[in-house]
Each structure stands twice: as structure tokens, then as C-alpha cells.
N, C-alpha and C positions, 0 to 999 in steps of 0.2 A: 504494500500500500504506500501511496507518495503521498506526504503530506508536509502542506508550509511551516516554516517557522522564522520568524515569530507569527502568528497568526494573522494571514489575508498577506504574508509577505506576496510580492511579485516576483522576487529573484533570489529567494533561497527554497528550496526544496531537497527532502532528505526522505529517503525509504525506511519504514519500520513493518515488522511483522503482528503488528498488536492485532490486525486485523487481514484476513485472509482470505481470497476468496476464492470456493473447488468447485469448477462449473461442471454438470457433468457431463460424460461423452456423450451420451443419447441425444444431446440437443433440449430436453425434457428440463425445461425453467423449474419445473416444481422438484426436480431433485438438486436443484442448485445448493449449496452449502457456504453461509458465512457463517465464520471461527472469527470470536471475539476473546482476547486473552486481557480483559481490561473491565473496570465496572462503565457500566454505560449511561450517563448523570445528563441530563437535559443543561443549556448552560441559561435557563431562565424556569421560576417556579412556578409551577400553573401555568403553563402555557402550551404546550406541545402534547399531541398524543400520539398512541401505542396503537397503528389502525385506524381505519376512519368505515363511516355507512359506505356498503360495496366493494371494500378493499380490509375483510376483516383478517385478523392472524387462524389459522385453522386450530391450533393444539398451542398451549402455553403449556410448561414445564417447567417445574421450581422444586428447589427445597433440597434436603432438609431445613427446613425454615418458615417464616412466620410471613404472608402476605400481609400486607401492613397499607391498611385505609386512610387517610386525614379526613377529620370533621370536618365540616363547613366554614368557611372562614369567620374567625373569629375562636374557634374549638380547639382548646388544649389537650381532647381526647381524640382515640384514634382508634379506628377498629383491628382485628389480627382475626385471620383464618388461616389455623396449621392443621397439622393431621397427626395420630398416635400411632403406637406401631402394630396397629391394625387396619390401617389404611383410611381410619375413621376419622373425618374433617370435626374442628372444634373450633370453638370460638370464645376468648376469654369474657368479653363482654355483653354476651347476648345478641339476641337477633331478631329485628321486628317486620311480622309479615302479615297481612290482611287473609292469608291461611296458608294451612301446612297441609302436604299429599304425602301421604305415607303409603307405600304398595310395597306386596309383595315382590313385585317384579318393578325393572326402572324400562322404562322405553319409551327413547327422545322422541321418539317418530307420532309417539299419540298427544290430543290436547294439552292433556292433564299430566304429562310424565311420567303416570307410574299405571300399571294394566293389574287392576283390582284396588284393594285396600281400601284407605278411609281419607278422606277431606276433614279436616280441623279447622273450624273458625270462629268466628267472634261477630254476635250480631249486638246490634243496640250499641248506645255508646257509653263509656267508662262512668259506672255509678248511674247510670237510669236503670229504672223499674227494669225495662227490658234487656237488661245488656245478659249475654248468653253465649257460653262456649260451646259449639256445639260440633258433633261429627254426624258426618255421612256417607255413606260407602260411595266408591267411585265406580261408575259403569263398566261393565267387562270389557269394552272397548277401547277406556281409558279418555270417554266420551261422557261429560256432565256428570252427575250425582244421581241416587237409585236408591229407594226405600225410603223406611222411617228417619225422622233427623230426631239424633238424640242428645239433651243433654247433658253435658259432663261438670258442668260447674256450676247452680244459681242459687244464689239465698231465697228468693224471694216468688221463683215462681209454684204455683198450687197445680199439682194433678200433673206437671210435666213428663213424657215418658223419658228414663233414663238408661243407661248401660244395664242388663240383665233386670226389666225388670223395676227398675228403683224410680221411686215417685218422690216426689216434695207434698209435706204438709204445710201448715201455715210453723207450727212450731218442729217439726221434726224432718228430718232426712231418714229415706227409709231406703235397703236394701236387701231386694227380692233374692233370694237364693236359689235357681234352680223351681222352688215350689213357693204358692204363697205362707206356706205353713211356716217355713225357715226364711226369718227375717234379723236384719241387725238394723235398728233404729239410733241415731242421732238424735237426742232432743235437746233444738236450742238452747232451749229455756233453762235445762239445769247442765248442760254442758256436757253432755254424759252418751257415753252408747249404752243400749240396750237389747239385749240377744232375744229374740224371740214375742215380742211384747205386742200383740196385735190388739187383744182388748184386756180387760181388767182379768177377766177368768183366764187367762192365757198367760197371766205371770206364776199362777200357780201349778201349772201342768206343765211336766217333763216327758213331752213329747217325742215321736220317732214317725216317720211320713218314709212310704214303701209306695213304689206302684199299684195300685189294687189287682187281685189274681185275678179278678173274674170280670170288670170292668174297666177297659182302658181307657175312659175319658174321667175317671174318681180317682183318689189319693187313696189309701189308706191308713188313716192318723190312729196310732197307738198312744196308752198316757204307760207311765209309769207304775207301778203299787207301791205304798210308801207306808212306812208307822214307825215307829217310836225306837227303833232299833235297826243295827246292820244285822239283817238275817242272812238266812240260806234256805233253798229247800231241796230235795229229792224224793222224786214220786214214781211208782211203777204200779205193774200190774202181778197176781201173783196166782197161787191156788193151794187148797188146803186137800191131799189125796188121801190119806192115810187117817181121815174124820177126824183127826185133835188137834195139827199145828203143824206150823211152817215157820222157817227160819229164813228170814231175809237180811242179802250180806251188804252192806254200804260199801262205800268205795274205802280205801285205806286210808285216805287224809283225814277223812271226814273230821275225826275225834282232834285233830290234831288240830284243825278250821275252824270249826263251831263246839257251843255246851249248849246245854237246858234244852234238851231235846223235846219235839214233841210228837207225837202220832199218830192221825188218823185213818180208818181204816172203812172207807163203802163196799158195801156189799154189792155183787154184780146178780141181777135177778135172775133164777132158771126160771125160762117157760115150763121144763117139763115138768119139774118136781113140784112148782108152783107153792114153796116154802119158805116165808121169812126166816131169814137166815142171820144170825148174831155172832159177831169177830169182837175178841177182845184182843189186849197186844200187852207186853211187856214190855220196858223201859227200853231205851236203844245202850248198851252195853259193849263197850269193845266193835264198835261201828259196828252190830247187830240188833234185831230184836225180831220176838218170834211171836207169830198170833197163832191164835186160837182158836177153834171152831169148829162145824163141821164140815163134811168136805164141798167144796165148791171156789169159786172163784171171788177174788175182792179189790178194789184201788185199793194204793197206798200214799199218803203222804205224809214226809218227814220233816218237821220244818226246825233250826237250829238260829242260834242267834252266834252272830262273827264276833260282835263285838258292841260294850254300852255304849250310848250319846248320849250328849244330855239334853236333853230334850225341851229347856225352857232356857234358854242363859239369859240374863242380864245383860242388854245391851253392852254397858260402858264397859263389860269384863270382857269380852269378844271383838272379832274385826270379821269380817264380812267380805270374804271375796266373792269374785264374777258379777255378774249382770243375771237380768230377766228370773227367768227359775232356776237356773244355774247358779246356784249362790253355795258357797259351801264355809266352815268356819273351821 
């Protein structure tokens, strides 16, 4: 490369290699190559650019390093777009856009840039009644938006449909699970979630929600059994042959799990004999106990206690964990 010196001279010129230029043999301009061994600094600020409409650069290539923005004139901040060593672009400062496309797939050639996913935006404006982040899936074509819009952020709206299900009350934020039975509640007003709380009777049931076996448009909602103790029980069926008793064996922990055993014993009705029939039982022993009777068929049930509660405490002596019916001490 010939370049003057001193600068705009007319009659000193000197070659340097700072800049080079490999035209290629095909005659093909666009494999032409300039090699610059030099930083390349504009010699006025704001004024010059990199490309212009119709003569754009195809590919820019940088880094490792930080592309670095200036504010508007006047602005001691500056924006930085680097990338981690995942190839994932970051931005120290943040990033402001009227909406976000997120897809599973990226492809320049559609609308919207990315072929599926979701549109992210912001309606109404900062602090009015209306303002609303909301998403909406993008068209498989990668053309406009398709389906419910839902949304993902608002204090203030009543009845909104939201992500899985979740609605806004006037005091609560609610979160559908899957089923309306399994709920996780936000209440404003005292600041607090709440597992499961749909009405007043519904804080006291410890609930369990199954598909129903016989109808597929029903739930099937199970409660709990609950009383005053951590029990156990085991129940079976059995038969008395030999007309005076049977010995039935528990499992080998049992004695070792629960005490204060207890045992009841139904009789199962013959048709043929058409005789009320009476089982008594002996204490459960060595995780055994043996009834009584004569011969025929009977249920069993063993029922055990694990372990005492107490069963009334004193607030201030207690603390009170979980939410909804879930509460344990």
C-alpha cells in the first residue's frame, strides 16, 4: 500500500504493509480479500459509517470481546453485547423491546424469526389499569400470532386467563395445577400463599384428585381419614375350618411400628347354612392373634397406633408450618 507522509503531502510517498490487498484469481470481487494489521479509528467522531442502504456488509465478525454502543448525545452510558462460552449473547445493561419471539427453531426467512414458540409483550402503558405482559404462540409458519393470549404479569386484572390455568381475583392470584382441585393461591391482602384453598371447607380436607375409572370427563377427589393419633391399620380376609379358631400372622414389623392394638372381626354371611354366626378374637401378641368361632368365613381388621400427638396445643407453645390443610407442627 503507498501512502503520503506527512499527510495530503504531494511529493513524499512511502510503501507500508499495514494494509494488503489478495484479489482473487477467479476475477470473482466477492472473494476479494483486504488484511488490515492496524486498528481502524475514523479520524472525526460521529460522522462516518460502516455501510450504507444498498451497499450493506454481508457477515461482521468480532471478538472475543465486548461490542460496545454510545448513548445519545449527551449519555455517559453505553450499551455492551458479548457472548459466554456457550455461544450465548449477553448484555450487561439490559435490553428494551416492544416484544420478545422466542421459538423453538430460528429462521431468518419467516416474519417473525423464529417457526413456532411464543410472542412476549406489553400492552397498556406503565402503571395504567390496563398495562399487561402478555404471551402468545406464534403461527407454525412463523406468520402473526394463534390462540389464547395469556397473561403473565397483572395486579389488577379480574377473571384474566393465565399460564396453566391461573386467574386473578380482586385480592388473590391463583394457580391452577393441572386440575381445579390442586390450587396454590397468593393472597394480597395478607401477603401469603396458600396450597389448596378454594372455599372455606376446603382448608380443612386433605385431598388426593385421580382421573375417574369409569368416567372420563369427572375427577375423582379422595379426603383423607384423620383422628387424634398417628395410626396404622391391616385388614384381611380369613376362615375358621377346624369349628374353634384361626390364627392370623401380621407382618414382622408390625410390633416393632405400632402398640394398643385393636381388632375387629365381620362375619361373612352363608347362604347355605343361613346361621348367624359369632367370632370372638384374642389380643394381637407377638404380631399374632387368633379368633374364634365356628367354622366359616370372616373380615379382619387390625388397627394400631404409631405414635401420640397432642392433640390441642397452645398456640404461643407451637409454630405452625405449610399452608392450606397442609399445616403440620
Amino acid at each position: 500500500m503507498i501512502v503520503t507522509y506527512p499527510p495530503n503531502s504531494t511529493t513524499d510517498a512511502y510503501y507500508t504493509d499495514i494494509m494488503t490487498v489478495n484479489i482473487a484469481p477467479n476475477g470473482n470481487t466477492a472473494n476479494n480479500i483486504v488484511n488490515i494489521t492496524a486498528s481502524l479509528i475514523p479520524t472525526a467522531n460521529n460522522v462516518y459509517g460502516l455501510g450504507t442502504t444498498g451497499a450493506a456488509w454481508k457477515e461482521i465478525v468480532m471478538g472475543p470481546g465486548t461490542l460496545t454502543i454510545l448513548g445519545p448525545s449527551g449519555s455517559t452510558s453505553t450499551a455492551t453485547l458479548g457472548s459466554n462460552l456457550n455461544g450465548i449473547a449477553y448484555t450487561e445493561s439490559g435490553f428494551a423491546s416492544p416484544f420478545l419471539n422466542v421459538g423453538p427453531s430460528i429462521n431468518p426467512l419467516v416474519p417473525a424469526g423464529t417457526v413456532g414458540g411464543w410472542k412476549i409483550s406489553v400492552i397498556g402503558a406503565t402503571g395504567a389499569t390496563g398495562a399487561n405482559l402478555i404471551a402468545q404462540q406464534i403461527g407454525e409458519s412463523g406468520v402473526g400470532v394463534t390462540g389464547a393470549t395469556y397473561s403473565l404479569a397483572h395486579p389488577n386484572i379480574t377473571g384474566s386467563t393465565t399460564m396453566q390455568g391461573t386467574t386473578y381475583a380482586p385480592d388473590k392470584l391463583v394457580f391452577s395445577i393441572q386440575d381445579p382441585y390442586t390450587q396454590v393461591f397468593y393472597n394480597t391482602s395478607t401477603k401469603k400463599f396458600v396450597y389448596n384453598l378454594q372455599t372455606i371447607s376446603d382448608l380443612n380436607n386433605k385431598t388426593f384428585v385421580i382421573d375417574h375409572p369409569v368416567d372420563p370427563n369427572k375427577y375423582l377427589v379422595h379426603a383423607c381419614l384423620e383422628g387424634p393419633e398417628a395410626g396404622v391399620y391391616y385388614r384381611g380376609e380369613d376362615i375358621v375350618t377346624n369349628g374353634k379358631n384361626v390364627r392370623i400372622n401380621l407382618p414382622n414389623y408390625v410390633d416393632k411400628l405400632a402398640t394398643n392394638f385393636t381388632v375387629q372381626i365381620t362375619p361373612i354371611y352363608d347362604d347355605e347354612t343361613n346361621i348367624q354366626k359369632v367370632y370372638t378374637t384374642s389380643r394381637v401378641t407377638n404380631n399374632t392373634f387368633t379368633v374364634h368361632g365356628p367354622s366359616g368365613s370372616f373380615y379382619w381388621h387390625v388397627y394400631g397406633e404409631r405414635s401420640k400427638i397432642t392433640t390441642e396445643p397452645y398456640k404461643h407453645e407451637v409454630e405452625v408450618k405449610g399452608n392450606g390443610p397442609y399445616k403440620w407442627i
